[in-house]
N, CA and C of each residue as an Amber inpcrd file, in Angstrom:
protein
   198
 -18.7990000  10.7430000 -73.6170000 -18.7080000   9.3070000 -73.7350000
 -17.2600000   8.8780000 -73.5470000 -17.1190000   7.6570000 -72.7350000
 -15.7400000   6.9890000 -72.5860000 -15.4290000   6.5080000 -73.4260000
 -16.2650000   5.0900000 -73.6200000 -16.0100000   4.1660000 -74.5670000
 -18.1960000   3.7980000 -75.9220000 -17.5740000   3.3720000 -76.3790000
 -19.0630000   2.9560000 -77.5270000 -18.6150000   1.1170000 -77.7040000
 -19.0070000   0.0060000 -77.5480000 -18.6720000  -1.2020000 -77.9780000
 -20.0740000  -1.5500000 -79.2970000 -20.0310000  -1.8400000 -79.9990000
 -20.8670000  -2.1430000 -81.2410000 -20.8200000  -3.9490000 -81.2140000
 -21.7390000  -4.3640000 -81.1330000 -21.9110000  -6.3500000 -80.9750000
 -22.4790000  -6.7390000 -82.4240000 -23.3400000  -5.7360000 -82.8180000
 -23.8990000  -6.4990000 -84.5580000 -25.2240000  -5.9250000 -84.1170000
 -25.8890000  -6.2200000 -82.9330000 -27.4600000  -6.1070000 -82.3010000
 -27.6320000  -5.1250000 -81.4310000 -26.6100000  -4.7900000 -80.7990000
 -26.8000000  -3.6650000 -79.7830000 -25.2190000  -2.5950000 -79.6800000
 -25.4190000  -1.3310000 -79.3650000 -24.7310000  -1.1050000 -79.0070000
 -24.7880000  -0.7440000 -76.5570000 -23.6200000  -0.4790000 -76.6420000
 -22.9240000  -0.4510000 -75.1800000 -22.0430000   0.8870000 -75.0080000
 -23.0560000   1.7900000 -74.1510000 -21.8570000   3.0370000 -74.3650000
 -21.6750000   3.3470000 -72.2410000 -20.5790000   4.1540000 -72.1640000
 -19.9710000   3.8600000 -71.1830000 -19.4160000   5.3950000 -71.1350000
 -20.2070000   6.3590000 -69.9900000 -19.8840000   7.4930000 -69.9980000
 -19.9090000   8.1260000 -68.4600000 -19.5400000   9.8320000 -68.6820000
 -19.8900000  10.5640000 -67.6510000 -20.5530000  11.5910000 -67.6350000
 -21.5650000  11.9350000 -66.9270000 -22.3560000  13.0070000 -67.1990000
 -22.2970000  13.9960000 -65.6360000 -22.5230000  15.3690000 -66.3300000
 -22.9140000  16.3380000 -64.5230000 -24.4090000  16.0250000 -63.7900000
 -24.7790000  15.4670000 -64.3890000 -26.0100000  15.0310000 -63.6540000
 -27.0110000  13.8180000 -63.9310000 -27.9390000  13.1290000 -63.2570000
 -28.9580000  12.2210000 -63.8230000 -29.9050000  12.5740000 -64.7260000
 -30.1540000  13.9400000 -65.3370000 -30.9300000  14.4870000 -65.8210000
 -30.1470000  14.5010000 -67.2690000 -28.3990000  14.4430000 -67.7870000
 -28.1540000  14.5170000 -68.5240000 -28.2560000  13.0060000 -68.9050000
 -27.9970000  11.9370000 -68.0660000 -28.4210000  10.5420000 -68.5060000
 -29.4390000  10.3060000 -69.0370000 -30.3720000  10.7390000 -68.1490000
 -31.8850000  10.7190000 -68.5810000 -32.1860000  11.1840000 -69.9260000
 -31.5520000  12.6690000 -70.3210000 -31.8250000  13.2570000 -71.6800000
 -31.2100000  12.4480000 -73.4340000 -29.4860000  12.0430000 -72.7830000
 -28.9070000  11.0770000 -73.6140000 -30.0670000   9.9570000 -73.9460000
 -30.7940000   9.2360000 -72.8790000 -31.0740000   8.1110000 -73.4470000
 -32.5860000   8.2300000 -73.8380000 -33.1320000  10.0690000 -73.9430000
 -34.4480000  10.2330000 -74.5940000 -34.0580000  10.3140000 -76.2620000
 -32.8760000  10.9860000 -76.1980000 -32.3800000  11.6660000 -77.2920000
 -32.1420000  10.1240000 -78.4890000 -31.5680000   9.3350000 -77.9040000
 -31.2440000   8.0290000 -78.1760000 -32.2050000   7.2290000 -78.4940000
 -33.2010000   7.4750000 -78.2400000 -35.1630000   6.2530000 -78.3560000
 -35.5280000   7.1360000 -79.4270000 -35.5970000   8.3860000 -79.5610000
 -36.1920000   9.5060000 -80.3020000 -35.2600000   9.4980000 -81.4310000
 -33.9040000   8.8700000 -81.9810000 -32.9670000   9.3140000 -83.0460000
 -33.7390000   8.0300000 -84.2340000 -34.2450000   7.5100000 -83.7780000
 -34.8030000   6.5400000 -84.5120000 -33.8800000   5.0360000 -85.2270000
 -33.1440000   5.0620000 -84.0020000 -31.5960000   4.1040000 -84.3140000
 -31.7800000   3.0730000 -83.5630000 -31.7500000   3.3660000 -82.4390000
 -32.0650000   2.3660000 -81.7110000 -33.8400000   2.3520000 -80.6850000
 -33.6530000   1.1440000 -80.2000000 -34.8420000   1.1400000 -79.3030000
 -34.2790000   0.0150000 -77.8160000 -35.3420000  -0.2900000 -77.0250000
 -34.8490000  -0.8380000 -75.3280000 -33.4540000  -0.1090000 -75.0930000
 -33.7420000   1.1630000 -74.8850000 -32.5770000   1.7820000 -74.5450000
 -32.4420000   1.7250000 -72.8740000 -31.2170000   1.3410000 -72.4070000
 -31.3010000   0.8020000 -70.9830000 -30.3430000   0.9160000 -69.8420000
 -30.6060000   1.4560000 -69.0590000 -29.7780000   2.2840000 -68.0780000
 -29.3820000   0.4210000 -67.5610000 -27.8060000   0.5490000 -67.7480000
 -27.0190000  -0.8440000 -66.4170000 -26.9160000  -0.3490000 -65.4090000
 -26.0590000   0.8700000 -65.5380000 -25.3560000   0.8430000 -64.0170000
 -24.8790000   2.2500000 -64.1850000 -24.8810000   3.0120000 -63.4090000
 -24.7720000   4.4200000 -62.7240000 -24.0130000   4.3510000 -61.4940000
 -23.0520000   5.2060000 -61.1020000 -22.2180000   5.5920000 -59.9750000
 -22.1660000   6.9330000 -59.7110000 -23.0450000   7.9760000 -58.3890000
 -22.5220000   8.6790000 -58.3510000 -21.1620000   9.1820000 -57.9310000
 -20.0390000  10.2950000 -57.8300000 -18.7910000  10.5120000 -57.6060000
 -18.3520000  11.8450000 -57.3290000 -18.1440000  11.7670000 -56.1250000
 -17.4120000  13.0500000 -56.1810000 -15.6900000  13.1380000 -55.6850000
 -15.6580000  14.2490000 -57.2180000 -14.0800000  14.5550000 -56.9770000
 -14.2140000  15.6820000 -57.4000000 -12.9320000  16.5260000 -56.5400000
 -12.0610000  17.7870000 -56.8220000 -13.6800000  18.5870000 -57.1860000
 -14.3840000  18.6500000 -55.8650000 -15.8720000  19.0470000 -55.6420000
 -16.3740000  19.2780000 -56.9760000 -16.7720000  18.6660000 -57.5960000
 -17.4160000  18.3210000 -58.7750000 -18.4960000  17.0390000 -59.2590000
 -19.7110000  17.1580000 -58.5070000 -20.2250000  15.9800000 -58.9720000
 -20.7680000  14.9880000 -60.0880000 -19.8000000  14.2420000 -60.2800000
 -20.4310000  13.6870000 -61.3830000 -21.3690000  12.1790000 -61.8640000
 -21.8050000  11.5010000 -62.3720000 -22.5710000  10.3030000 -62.4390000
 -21.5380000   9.5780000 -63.6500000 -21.4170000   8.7130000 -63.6240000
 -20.4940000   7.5110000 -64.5120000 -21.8980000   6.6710000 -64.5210000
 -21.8370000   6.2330000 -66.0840000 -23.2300000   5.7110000 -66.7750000
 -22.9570000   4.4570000 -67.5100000 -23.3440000   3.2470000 -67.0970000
 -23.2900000   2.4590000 -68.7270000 -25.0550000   2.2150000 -69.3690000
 -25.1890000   2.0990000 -71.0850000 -25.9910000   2.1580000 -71.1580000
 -26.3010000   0.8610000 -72.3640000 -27.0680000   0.3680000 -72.4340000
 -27.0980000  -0.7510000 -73.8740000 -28.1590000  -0.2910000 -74.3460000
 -28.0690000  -0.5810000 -75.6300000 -29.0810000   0.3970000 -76.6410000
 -29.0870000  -0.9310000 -77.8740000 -30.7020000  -1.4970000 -77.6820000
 -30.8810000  -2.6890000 -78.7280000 -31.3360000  -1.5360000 -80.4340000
 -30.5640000  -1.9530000 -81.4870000 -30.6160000  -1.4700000 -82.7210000
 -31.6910000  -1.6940000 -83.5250000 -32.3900000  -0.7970000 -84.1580000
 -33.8070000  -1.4890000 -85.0590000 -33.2300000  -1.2950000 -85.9580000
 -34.1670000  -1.9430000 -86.7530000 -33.7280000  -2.7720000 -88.2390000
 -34.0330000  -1.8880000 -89.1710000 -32.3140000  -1.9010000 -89.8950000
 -32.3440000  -0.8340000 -91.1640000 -33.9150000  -0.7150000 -92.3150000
């Protein structure tokens, strides 16, 4: 993870992963922690540098109620 922003209602996390499959798993892992729910892929970039591919992720994750 890059960054985490916290609003009161949702959080906003902002990362990099080696693959779409680790996005994919973060945001099963994330529906399943029982914290949040509408967990929601924004925006994805794949990238390659210094032959290494990687995916840059943002994700918003609406919070259920304590």
């Amino acid at each position: 993870l890059l960054s985490m922003r916290d609003d009161g209602t949702s959080v906003a996390l902002d990362g990099v992963a080696l693959g779409p499959n680790a996005v994919a798993s973060l945001m099963t892992n994330l529906r399943n922690s029982g914290y949040f729910k509408n967990v929601e892929l924004h925006d994805t970039v794949q990238e390659d540098s210094q032959k290494v591919q990687t995916f840059s992720f943002s994700l918003v994750c609406e919070k259920t109620k304590a």
